[in-house]
C-alpha positions, 0 to 999 in steps of 0.5 A: 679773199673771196666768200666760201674759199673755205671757214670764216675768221671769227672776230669775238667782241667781249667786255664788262656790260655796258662798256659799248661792246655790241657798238663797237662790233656792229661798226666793225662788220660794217667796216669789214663789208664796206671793204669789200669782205662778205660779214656776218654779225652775230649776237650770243649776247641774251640781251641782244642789242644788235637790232637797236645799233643798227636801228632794223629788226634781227631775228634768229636768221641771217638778214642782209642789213646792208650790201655784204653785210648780214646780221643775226641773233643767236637763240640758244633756247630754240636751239635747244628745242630744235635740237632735242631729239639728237640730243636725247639719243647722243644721251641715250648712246652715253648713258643707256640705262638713262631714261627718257624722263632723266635725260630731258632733265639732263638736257637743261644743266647749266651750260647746255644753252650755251654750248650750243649757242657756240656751236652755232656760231662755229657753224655759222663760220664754217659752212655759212657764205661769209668770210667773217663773222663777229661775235656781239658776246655777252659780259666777259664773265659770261663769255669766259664760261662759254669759251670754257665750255669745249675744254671742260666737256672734253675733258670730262669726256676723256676721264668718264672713258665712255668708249665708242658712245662719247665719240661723236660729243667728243669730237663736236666737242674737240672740234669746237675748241680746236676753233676757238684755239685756233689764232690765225681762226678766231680771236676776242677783242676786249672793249673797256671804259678807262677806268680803273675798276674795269680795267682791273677786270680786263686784265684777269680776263686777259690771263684767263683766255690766256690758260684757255689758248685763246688768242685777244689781239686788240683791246679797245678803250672807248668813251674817252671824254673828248679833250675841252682845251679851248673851252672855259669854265666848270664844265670844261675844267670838269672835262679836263679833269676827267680825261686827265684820270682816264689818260693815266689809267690807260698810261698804266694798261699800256705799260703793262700789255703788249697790246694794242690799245685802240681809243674811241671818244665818247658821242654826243649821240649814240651811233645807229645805222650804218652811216653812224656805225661807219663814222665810228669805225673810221675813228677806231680803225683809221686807214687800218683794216680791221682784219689786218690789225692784230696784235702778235700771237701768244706765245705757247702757254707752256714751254720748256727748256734744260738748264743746269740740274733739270728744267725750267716749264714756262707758263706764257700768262699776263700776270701783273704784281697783283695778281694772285697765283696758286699752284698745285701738281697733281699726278700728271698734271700741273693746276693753275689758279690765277684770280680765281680763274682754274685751269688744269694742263698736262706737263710734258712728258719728260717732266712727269718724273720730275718735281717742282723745286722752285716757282718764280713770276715775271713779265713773261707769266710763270717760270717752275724749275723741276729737278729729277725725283719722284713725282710730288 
């Protein structure tokens, strides 16, 4: 592939803080470039650690780190500033009798920033001379609300029914999530520490992309304890025991995802620069390439089929014996709440005049039965 054929592929790299996940992305870009492949790594994490892995300066604009390999910080708030002026007129289009005063205040609700961080990387991707670009995201609760963002927009958009006004915001919005849904386009990579309090967060995170479309093709499990089996006395024995407890819980997120789990050892010394990076990165990918390591593409998250009496409506989510699902139609729509994470979708259309009639969960996420009736 060579750079501008046309988008970038976006890698997202999300984890709960702290679990290394600016590391582990800054050691994939760098693999990528040595491969030959034009990167960009960008950080939409506030804390922006990306300069501190890498041991150089980052700024807001794209610098060459390394041959092929370029990295930079995305600044929501001076995008904000920047953008200013086309966002008080696409307000003024929405809202016309809003005034200059009320729509600066509108300007700064949550989720402005970030949206607009998004948006910058979608068009760093696009129009940008990379072939790929990864993503240093904030901590995963972070990151689940802005991969929410486009979907949410758009859907206020549809019901305020503004008319020719909403179309430009809709369609940047559309256009956003059609990126972000977009599997053989954009993916997120989970990093996690084996152990079980983060594991457990891993795993609603992996249900809630999954009611968001998005596509995780790998998990990565680092800062394994190194295994001691030669060694002798109460550090090694500690070490032993340590890794022991991390192996079995990692024997558990195995058993229950399809997939892959990919493992990294702790360090003696932190990774930075490039060289360290690449050692690094030797260890996570082996002889694979980083772009070629995918996991299989998710299953639809809704699908149906007829059965005897009316129809069965799977809904594809990684749901596990703790999770805690609610469900609720409404209208047309079907609301999914799964560990406190909601999502509303439309059923299909030959549903709608159907009811729900049993609801059941498995391996496979959720499976509701509707026979004919009034719609309940």
């Amino acid at each position: 592939m060579s750079a501008g054929t046309g988008p970038a592929r976006l890698l997202l790299f999300t984890g709960k803080g702290g679990v290394g996940k600016t590391t582990l992305a800054a050691a994939t870009a760098a693999r990528l470039a040595v491969g030959g492949h034009k990167v960009l790594v960008a950080s939409a994490d506030p804390a922006h650690s990306l300069g501190d892995a890498f041991g150089l300066p980052v700024t807001t604009e794209p610098a060459e780190v390394d041959t092929c390999l370029y990295a930079a910080h995305v600044d929501a708030r001076g995008l904000a500033d920047r953008s200013w002026q086309a966002i008080r007129r696409e307000l003024r289009g929405l809202l016309p009798g809003v005034s200059d005063v009320d729509a600066a205040e509108l300007t700064v609700l949550p989720g402005v920033d970030e949206l607009l961080a998004l948006t910058e990387v979608v068009r760093l991707a696009a129009e940008g001379p990379w072939e790929v670009v990864v993503v240093d995201c904030g901590p995963t609760a972070e990151t689940l609300r802005l991969l929410a963002l486009p979907e949410a927009v758009g859907g206020y958009l549809e019901r305020l029914s503004l008319g020719r006004h909403a179309s430009w915001l809709a369609g940047h919005v559309g256009e956003l999530r059609d990126v972000l849904v977009d599997p053989a386009r954009t993916s997120v990579r989970l990093v996690l520490t084996p152990e079980r309090v983060v594991v457990a967060e891993t795993r609603r995170t992996l249900v809630a992309l999954a009611l968001r479309g998005i596509q995780v093709d790998s998990l990565v499990a680092n800062r394994l304890v190194p295994p001691a089996k030669r060694w002798r006395g109460p550090a090694a024995s500690w070490l032993r025991t340590r890794r022991a407890e991390q192996e079995a819980v990692l024997s558990e997120l195995d058993a229950s995802t399809t997939l892959p789990v990919r493992r990294v050892e702790h360090r003696a010394a932190e990774p930075v620069g490039v060289p360290a990076l690449l050692g690094l990165a030797d260890e996570l990918y082996g002889a694979d390439d980083p772009l070629g390591t995918t996991g299989p593409y998710a299953a639809p998250l809704l699908s149906v089929r007829a059965v005897e009496g009316g129809y069965e409506l799977a809904v594809a989510l990684p749901i596990t014996g703790e999770s805690t699902v609610d469900l609720a139609r409404i209208g047309d729509e079907l609301a999914i709440t799964v560990d406190g994470v909601r999502r509303l979708v439309a059923l299909p259309v030959l549903l709608r005049r159907h009811h729900v009639t049993d609801a059941v969960t498995g391996q496979t996420g959720l499976v509701l039965r509707f026979e004919s009736g009034g719609a309940q």
